[in-house]
MIZABA-402768 format. One record per residue (C-alpha): residue in three letters; x negated, y, z. Coordinates in nm, 4 decimals, always signed. Each point is the difference from the previous one (the first is absolute). Layout:
BEGIN
<'ALA' <X Y Z>>
...
***
This chain:
BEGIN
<'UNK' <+1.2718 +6.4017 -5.8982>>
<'UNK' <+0.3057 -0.0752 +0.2381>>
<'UNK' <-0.0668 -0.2146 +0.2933>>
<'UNK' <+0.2368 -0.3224 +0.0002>>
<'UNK' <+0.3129 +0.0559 +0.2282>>
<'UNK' <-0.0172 -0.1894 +0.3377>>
<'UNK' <+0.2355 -0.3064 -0.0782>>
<'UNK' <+0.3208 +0.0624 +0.1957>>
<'UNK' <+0.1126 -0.1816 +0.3136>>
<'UNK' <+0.2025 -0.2562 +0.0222>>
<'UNK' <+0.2651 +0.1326 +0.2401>>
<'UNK' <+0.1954 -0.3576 +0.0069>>
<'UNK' <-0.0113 -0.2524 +0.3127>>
<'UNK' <-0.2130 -0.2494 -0.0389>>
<'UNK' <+0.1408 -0.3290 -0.0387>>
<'UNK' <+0.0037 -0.2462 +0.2930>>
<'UNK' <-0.2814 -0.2517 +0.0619>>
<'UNK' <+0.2127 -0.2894 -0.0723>>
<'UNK' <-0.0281 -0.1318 +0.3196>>
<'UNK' <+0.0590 +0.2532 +0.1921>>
<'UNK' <+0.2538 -0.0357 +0.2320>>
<'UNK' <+0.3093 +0.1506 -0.0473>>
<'UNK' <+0.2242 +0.2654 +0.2361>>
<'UNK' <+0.2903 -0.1983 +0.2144>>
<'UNK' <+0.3483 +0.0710 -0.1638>>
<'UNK' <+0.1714 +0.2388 +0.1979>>
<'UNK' <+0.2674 -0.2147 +0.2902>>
<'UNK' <+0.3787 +0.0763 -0.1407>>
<'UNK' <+0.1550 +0.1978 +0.2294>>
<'UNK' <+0.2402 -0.1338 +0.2629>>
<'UNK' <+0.3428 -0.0176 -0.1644>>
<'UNK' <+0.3045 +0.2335 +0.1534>>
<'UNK' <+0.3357 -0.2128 +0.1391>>
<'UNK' <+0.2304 -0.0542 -0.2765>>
<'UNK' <+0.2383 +0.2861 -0.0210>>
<'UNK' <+0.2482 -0.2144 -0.0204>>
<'UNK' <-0.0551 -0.2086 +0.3421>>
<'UNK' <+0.1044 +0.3507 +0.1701>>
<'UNK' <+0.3624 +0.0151 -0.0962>>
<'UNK' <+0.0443 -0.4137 +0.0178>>
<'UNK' <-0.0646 +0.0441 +0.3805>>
<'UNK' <+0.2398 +0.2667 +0.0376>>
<'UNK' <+0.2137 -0.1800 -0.1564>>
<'UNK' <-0.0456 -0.3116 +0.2133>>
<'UNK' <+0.0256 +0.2536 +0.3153>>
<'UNK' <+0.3455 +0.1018 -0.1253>>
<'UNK' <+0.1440 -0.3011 -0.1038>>
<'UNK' <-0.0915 -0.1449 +0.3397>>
<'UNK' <+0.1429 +0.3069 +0.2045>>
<'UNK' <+0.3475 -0.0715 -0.2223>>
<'UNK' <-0.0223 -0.3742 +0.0881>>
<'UNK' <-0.0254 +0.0716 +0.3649>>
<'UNK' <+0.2198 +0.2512 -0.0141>>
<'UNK' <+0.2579 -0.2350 -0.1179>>
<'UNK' <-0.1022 -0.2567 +0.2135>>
<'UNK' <+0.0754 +0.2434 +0.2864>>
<'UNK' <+0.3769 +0.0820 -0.1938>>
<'UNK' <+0.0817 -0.3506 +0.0069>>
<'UNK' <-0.1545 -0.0898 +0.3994>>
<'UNK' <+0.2512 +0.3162 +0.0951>>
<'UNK' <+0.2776 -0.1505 -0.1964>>
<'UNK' <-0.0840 -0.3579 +0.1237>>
<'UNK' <+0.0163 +0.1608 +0.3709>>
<'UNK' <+0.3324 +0.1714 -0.0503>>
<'UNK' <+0.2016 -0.3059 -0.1848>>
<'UNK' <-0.1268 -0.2012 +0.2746>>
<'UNK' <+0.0719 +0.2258 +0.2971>>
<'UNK' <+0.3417 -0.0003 -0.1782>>
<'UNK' <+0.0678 -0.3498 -0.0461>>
<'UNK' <-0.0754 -0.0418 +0.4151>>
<'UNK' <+0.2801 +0.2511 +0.0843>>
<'UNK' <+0.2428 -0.1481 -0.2585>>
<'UNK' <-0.0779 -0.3653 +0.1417>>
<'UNK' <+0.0453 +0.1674 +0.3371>>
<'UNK' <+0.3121 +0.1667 -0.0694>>
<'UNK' <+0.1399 -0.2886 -0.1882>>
<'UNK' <-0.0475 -0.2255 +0.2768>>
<'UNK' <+0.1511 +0.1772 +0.2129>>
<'UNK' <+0.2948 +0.0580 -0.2068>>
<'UNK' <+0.0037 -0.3767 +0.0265>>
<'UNK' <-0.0262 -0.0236 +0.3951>>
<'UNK' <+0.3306 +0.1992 -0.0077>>
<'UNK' <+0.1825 -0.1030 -0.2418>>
<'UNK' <-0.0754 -0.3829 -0.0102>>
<'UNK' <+0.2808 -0.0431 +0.2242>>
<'UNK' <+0.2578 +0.1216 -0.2571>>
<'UNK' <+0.1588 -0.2757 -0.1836>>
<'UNK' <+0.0402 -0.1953 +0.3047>>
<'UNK' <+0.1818 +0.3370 +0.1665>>
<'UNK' <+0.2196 -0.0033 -0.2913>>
<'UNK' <+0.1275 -0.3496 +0.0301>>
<'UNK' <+0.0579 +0.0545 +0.3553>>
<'UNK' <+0.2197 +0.2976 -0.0162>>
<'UNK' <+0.2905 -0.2100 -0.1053>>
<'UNK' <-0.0616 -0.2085 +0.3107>>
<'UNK' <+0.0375 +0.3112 +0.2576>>
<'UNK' <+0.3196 +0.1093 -0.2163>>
<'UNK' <+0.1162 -0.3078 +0.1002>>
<'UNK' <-0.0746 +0.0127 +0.3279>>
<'UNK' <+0.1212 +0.3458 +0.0127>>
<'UNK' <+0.3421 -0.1695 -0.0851>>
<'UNK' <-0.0068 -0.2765 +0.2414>>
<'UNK' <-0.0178 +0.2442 +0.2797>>
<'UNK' <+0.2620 +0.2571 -0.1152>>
<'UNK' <+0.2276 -0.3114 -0.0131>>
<'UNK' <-0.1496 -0.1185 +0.3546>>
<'UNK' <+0.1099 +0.3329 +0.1486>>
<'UNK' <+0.3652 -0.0373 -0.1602>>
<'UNK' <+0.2787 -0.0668 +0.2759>>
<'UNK' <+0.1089 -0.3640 +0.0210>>
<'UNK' <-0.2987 -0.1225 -0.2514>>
<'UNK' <-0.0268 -0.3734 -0.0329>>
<'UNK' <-0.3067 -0.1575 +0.1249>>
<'UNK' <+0.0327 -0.3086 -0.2173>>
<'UNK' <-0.0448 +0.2557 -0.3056>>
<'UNK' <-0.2583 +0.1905 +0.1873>>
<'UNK' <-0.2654 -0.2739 +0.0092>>
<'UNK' <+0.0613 -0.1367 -0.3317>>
<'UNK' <-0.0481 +0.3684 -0.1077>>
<'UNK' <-0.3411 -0.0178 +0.1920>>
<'UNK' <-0.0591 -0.3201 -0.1218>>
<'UNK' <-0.0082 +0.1135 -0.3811>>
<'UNK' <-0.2184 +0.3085 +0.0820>>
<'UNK' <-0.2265 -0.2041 +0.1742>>
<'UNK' <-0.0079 -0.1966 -0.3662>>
<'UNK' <-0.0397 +0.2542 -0.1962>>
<'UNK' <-0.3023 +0.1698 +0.1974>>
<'UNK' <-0.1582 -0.3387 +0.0150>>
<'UNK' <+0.0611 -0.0219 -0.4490>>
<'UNK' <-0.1354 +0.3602 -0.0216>>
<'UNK' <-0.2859 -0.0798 +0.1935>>
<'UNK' <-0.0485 -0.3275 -0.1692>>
<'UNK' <-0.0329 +0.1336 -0.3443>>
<'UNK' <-0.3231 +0.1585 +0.0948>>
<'UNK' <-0.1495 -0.2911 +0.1533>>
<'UNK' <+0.0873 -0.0356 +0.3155>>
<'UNK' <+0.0575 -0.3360 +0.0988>>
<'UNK' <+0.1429 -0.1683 +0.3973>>
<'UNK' <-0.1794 -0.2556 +0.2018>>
<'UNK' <+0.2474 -0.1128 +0.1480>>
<'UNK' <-0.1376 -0.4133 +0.0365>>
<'UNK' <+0.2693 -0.1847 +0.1861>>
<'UNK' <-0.0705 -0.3773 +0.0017>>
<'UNK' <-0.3512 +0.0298 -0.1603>>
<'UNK' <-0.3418 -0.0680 +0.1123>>
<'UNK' <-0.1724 +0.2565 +0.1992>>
<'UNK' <-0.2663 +0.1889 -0.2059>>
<'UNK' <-0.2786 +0.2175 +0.1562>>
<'UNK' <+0.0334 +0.2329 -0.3313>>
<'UNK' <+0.3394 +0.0858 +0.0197>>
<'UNK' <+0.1418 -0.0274 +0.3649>>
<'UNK' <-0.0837 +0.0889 +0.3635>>
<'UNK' <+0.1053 -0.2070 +0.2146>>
<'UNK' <+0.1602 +0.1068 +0.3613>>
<'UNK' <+0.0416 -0.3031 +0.1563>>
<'UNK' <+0.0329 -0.3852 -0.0250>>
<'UNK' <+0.3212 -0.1863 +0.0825>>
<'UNK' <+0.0910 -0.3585 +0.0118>>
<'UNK' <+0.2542 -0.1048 -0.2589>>
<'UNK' <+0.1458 -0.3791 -0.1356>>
<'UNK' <+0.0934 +0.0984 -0.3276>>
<'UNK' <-0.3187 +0.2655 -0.1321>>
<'UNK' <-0.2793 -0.1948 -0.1050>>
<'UNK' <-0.3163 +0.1160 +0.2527>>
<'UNK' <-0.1956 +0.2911 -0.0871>>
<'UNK' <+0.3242 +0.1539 -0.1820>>
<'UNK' <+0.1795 +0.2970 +0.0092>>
<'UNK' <+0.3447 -0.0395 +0.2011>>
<'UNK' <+0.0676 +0.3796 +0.0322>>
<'UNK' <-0.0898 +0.3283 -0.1567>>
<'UNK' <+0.0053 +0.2542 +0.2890>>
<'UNK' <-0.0955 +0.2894 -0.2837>>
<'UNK' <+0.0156 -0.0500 -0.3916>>
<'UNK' <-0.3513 +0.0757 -0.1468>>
<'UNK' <-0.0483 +0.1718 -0.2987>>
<'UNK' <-0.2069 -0.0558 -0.2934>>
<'UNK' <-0.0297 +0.2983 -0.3238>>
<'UNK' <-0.1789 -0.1484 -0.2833>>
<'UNK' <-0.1243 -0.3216 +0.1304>>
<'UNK' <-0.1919 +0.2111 +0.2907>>
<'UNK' <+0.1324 -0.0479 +0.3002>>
<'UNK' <+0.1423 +0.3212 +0.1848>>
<'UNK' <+0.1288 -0.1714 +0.2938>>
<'UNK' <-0.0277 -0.3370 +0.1245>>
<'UNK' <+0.3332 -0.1992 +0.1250>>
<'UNK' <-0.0266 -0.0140 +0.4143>>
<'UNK' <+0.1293 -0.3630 +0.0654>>
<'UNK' <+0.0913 -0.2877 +0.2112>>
<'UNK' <-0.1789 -0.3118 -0.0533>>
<'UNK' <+0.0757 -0.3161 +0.0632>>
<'UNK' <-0.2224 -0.2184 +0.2300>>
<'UNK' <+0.1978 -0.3129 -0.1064>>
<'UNK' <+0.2364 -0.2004 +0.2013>>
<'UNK' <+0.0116 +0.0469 +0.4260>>
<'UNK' <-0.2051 -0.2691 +0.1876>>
<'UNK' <+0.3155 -0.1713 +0.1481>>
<'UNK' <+0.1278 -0.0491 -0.3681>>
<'UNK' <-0.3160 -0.1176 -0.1520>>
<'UNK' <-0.0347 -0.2620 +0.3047>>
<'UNK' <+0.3540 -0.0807 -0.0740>>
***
């Protein structure tokens, strides 16, 4: 008689005690930097090396228009300085042709002196128009009240028919271009009548 075979093992794990505790999931491992975050910061590095790169292009440029604009102001106003001058020279060169005339016929044998100053005379006019038509303008205040603004005066002199504290000569004709005054008018006033004709 056989003897019975030895049941067989159970090779399988045993099932868990139901409370038994259970093993701690693994902790997810720490995730790697977005490939992409890589290039977008080279990119931002490049873009801002372009951007100051072109900020530096335009400074430069900035620099050398203005450095420009100086010496174009400079030369411009100096071109001014010397030639400002010109119109009036231009309306004065028919006064020294004239003048140039007046003394060839001065220096003529037998010349008349009658015709001589009148000659004079209209040069004398026709500076005084040329010179006019750019804005220059005589003081010349004969017979008016004295004013502080517009006249020096030299001296004071009694006189019976200039009203006190006016002008009763012009030693020298002031001058004014413009409404500014270039030269005051040197005068005589007039410190009213003389003591023996006011007690008279």
């Amino acid at each position: 008689m056989n003897a019975p075979e030895p049941e067989a093992q159970d090779n399988q794990t045993p099932a868990p005690a139901e409370n038994a505790p259970q093993p701690a999931a693994p902790a997810p491992a720490p995730e790697a930097p977005a490939a992409a975050a890589v290039p977008d910061l080279s990119e931002q590095l490049a873009a801002a090396k372009k951007e100051a790169a072109d900020n530096y292009d335009r400074y430069v440029r900035s620099v050398a228009d203005l450095d420009n604009h100086r010496r174009r102001t400079l030369r411009e106003k100096e071109e001014l300085r010397q030639f400002a001058a010109s119109r009036v020279l231009e309306d004065l060169l028919p006064v020294i042709d004239s003048l140039g005339l007046g003394l060839a016929a001065a220096k003529t044998p037998n010349a008349d002196l009658k015709t001589l100053v009148g000659g004079i005379s209209m040069v004398a006019e026709q500076l005084k128009t040329s010179l006019a038509n750019h804005g220059l303008k005589e003081v010349n205040p004969v017979g008016q009240p004295f004013d502080p603004n517009l006249h020096e005066a030299v001296s004071q002199t009694p006189s019976a028919e200039v009203a006190e504290g006016s002008v009763v000569t012009v030693v020298r004709t002031g001058f004014t271009l413009n409404g500014r005054l270039l030269r005051p008018a040197s005068v005589i006033v007039s410190s009213g009548p003389a003591a023996e004709e006011a007690k008279a």
